[in-house]
C-alpha positions as protocol buffer text, in pm:
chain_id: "A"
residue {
  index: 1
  type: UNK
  ca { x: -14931 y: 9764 z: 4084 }
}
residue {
  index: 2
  type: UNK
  ca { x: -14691 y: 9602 z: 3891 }
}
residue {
  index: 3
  type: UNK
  ca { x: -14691 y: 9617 z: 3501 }
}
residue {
  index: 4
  type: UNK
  ca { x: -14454 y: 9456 z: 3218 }
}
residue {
  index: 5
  type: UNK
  ca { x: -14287 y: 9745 z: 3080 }
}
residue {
  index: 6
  type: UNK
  ca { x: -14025 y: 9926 z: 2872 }
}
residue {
  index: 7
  type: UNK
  ca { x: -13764 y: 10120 z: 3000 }
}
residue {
  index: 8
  type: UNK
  ca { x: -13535 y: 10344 z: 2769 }
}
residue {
  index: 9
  type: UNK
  ca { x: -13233 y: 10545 z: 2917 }
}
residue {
  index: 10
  type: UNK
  ca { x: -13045 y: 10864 z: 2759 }
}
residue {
  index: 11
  type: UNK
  ca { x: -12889 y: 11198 z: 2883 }
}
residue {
  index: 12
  type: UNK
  ca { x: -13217 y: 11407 z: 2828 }
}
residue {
  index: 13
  type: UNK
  ca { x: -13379 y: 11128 z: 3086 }
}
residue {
  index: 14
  type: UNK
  ca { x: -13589 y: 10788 z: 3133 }
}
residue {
  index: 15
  type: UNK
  ca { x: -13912 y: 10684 z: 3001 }
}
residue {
  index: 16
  type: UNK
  ca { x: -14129 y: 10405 z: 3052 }
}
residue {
  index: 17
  type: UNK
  ca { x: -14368 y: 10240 z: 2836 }
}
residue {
  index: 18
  type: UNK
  ca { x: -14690 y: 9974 z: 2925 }
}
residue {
  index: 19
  type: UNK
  ca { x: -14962 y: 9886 z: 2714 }
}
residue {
  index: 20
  type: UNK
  ca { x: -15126 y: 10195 z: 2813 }
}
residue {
  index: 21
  type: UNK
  ca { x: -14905 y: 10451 z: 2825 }
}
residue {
  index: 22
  type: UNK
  ca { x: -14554 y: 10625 z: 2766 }
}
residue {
  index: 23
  type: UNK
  ca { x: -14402 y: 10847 z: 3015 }
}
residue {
  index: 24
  type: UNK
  ca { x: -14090 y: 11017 z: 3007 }
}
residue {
  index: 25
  type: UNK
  ca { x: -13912 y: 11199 z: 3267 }
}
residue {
  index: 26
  type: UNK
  ca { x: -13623 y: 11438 z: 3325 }
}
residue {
  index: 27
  type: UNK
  ca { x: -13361 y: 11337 z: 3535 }
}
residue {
  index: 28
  type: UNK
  ca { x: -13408 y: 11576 z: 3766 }
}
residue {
  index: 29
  type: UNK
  ca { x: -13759 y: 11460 z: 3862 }
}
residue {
  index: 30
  type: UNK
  ca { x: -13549 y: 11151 z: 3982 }
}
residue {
  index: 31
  type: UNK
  ca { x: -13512 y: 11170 z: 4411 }
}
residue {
  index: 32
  type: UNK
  ca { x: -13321 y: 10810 z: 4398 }
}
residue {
  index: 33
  type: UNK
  ca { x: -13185 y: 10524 z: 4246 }
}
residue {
  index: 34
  type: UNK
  ca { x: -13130 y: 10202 z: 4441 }
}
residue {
  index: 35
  type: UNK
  ca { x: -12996 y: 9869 z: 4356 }
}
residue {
  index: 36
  type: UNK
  ca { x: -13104 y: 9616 z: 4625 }
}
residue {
  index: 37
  type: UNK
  ca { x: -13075 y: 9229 z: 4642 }
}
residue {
  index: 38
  type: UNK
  ca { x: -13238 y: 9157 z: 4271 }
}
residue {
  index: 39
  type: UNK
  ca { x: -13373 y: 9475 z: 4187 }
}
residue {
  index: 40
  type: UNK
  ca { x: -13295 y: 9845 z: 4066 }
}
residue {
  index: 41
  type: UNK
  ca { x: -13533 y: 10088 z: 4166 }
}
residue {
  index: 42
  type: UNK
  ca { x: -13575 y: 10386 z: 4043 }
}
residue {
  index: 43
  type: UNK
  ca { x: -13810 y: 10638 z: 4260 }
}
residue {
  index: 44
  type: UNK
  ca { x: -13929 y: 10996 z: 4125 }
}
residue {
  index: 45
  type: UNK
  ca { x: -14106 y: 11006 z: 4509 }
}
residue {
  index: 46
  type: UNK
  ca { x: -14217 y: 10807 z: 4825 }
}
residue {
  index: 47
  type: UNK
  ca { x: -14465 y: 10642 z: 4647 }
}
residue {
  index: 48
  type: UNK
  ca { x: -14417 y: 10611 z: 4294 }
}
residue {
  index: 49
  type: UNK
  ca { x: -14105 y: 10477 z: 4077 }
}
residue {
  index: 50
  type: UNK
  ca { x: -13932 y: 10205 z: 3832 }
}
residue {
  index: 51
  type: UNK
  ca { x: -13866 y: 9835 z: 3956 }
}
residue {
  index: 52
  type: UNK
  ca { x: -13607 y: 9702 z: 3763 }
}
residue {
  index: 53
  type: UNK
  ca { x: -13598 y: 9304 z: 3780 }
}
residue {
  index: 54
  type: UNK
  ca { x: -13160 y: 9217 z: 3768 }
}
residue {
  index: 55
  type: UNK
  ca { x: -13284 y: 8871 z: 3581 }
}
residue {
  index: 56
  type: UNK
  ca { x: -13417 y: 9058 z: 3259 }
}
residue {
  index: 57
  type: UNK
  ca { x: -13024 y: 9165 z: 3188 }
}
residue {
  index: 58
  type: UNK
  ca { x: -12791 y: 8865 z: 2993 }
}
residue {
  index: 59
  type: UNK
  ca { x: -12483 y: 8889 z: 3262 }
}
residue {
  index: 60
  type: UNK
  ca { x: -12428 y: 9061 z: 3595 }
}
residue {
  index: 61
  type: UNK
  ca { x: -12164 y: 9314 z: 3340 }
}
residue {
  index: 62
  type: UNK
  ca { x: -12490 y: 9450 z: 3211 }
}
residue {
  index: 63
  type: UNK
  ca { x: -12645 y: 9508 z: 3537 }
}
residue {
  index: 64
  type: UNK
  ca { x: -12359 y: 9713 z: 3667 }
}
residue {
  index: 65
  type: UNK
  ca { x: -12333 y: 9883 z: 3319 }
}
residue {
  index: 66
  type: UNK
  ca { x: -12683 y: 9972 z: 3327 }
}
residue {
  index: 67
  type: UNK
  ca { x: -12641 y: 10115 z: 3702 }
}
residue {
  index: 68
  type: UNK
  ca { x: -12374 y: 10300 z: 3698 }
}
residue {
  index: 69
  type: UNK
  ca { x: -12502 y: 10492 z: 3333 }
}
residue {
  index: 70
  type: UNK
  ca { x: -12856 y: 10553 z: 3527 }
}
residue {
  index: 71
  type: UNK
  ca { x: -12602 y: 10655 z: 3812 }
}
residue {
  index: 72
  type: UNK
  ca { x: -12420 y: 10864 z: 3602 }
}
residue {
  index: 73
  type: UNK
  ca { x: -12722 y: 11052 z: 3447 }
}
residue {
  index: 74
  type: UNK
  ca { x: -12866 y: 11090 z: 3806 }
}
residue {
  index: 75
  type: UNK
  ca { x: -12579 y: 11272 z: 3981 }
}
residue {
  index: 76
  type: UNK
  ca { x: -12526 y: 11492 z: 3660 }
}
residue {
  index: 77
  type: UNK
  ca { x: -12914 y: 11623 z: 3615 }
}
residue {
  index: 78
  type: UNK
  ca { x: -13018 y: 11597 z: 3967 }
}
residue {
  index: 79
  type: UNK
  ca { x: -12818 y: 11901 z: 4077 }
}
């Protein structure tokens, strides 16, 4: 299901935020990131992760800023 939501990034990890609740995660439970046609996606496992529209960011700068520091944070936690 797909639900409007907040996503903050930092070094300690990612957390998401809905109406109804807040969850934050440690890189390491992070098994991918994927940027594909219009979306980022962010997967913790097969069946459960982050869909990132590209259309909420102001330029396609942002975009690749915003990958690459999710990118970054990956390949230096998930080890």
């Amino acid at each position: 299901m797909l639900n409007e939501q907040t996503v903050d990034i930092d070094s300690n990890g990612i957390s998401r935020i809905t109406h109804s609740h807040d969850v934050f995660s440690k890189w390491s439970a992070v098994s991918k990131i994927e940027m594909i046609n219009e979306y980022i996606f962010i997967f913790f496992n097969k069946s459960t992760g982050t869909i990132i529209p590209k259309r909420i960011f102001n330029s396609p700068n942002e975009v690749t800023q915003f990958y690459n520091a999710i990118a970054n944070y990956f390949e230096a936690y998930s080890k």
